[in-house]
C-alpha positions as a printed NumPy array, in Angstrom:
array([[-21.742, -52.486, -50.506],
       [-18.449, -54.401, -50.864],
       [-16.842, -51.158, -52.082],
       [-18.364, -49.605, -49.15 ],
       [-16.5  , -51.747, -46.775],
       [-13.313, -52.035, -48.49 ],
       [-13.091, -47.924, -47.531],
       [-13.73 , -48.166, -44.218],
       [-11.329, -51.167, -43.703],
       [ -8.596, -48.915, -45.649],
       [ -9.714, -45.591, -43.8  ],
       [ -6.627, -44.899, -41.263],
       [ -7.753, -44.751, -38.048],
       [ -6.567, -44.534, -34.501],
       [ -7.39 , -48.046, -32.76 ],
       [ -9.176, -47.445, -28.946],
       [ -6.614, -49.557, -27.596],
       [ -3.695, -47.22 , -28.813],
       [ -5.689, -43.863, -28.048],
       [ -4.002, -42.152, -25.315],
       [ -5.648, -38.973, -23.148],
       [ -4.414, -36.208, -25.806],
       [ -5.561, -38.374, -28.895],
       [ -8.929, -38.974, -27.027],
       [ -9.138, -35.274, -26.133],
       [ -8.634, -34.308, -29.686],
       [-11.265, -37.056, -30.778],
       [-13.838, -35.313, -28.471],
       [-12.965, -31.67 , -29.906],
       [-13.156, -33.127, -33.915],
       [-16.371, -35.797, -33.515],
       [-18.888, -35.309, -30.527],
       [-20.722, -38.641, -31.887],
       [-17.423, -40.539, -31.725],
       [-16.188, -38.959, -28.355],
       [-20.202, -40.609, -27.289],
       [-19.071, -43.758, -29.341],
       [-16.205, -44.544, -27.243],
       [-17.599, -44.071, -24.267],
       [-19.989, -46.326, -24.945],
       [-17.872, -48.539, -25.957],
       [-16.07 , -48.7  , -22.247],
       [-19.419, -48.958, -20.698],
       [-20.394, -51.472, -22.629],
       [-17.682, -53.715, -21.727],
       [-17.93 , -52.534, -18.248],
       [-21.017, -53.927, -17.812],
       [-20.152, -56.839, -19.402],
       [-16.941, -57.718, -17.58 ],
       [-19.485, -56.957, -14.76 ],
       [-21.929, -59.373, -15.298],
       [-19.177, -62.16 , -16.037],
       [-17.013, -61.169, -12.861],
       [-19.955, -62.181, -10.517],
       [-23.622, -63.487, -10.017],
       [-25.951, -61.337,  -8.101],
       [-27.799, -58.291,  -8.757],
       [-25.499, -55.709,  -8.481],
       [-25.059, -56.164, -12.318],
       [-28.291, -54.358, -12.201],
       [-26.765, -51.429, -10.923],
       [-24.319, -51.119, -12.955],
       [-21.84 , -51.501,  -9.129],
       [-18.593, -53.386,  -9.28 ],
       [-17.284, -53.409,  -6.082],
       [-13.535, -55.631,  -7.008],
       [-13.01 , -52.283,  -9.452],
       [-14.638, -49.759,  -6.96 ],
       [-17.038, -48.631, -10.182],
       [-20.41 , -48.015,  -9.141],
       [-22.316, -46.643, -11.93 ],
       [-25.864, -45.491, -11.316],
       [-28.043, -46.107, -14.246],
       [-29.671, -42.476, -13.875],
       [-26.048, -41.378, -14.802],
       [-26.66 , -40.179, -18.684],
       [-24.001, -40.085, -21.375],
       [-23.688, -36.457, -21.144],
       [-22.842, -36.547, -17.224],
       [-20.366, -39.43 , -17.738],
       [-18.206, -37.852, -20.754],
       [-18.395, -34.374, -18.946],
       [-16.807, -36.407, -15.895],
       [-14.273, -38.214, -18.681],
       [-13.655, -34.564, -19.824],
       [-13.044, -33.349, -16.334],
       [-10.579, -35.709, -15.479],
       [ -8.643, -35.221, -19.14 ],
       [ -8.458, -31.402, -17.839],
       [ -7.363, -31.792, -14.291],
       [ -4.844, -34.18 , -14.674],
       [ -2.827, -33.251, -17.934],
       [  0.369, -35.668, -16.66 ],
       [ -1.37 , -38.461, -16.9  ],
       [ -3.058, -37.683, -20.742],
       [  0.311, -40.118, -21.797],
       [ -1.545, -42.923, -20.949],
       [ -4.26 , -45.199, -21.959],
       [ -7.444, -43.92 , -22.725],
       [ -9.563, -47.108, -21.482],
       [ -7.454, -46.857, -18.603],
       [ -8.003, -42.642, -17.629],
       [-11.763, -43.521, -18.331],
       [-11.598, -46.327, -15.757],
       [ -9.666, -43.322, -13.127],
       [-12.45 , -40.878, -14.017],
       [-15.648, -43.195, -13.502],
       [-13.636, -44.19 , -10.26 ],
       [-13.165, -40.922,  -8.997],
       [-16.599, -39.88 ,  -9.886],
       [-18.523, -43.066,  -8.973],
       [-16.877, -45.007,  -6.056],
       [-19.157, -47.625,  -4.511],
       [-19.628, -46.721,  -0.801]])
């Protein structure tokens, strides 16, 4: 188990918070299941920054209105990486930047609260 760990702490790998658009694009094309991971990963700490940002139960909803991120929960994993892909395609100047921050564009442009 030890041994185990020590390899996947000495494994290179790209960091989330250094992954820009092309990197992320290529992640998608080589792993499916850690394309899903990292999305996740962004929701998750949407809907955590969420609940700590206010108190009410919009958190419920998955809505942030100070981001303008209003995220049904009928939207499925599929649905929100084929939006994350979207975006990626349509907007190839911007794949320089930040992944975290193109996924926060895409589920924007996709999901505005109204």
């Amino acid at each position: 188990m030890v041994l185990a760990l020590v390899g996947v702490l000495a494994t290179p790998r790209l960091a989330a918070a250094d992954m820009n658009g092309n990197q992320f694009l290529d992640l998608c094309k080589n792993s499916e299941l850690a394309c899903y991971t990292y999305l996740q990963g962004w929701i998750d700490a949407f809907v955590v920054t969420t609940m700590y940002m206010k108190d009410n139960d919009d958190v419920k909803k998955w809505n942030n209105h100070l981001i303008n991120v209003c995220l049904s929960s009928e939207v499925n994993q599929t649905q929100k990486k084929m939006v994350l892909l979207k975006f990626l395609r349509d907007h190839p100047e911007m794949l320089h930047e930040s992944s975290a921050l193109l996924t926060y564009f895409a589920m924007k442009d996709a999901f505005p609260c109204r």
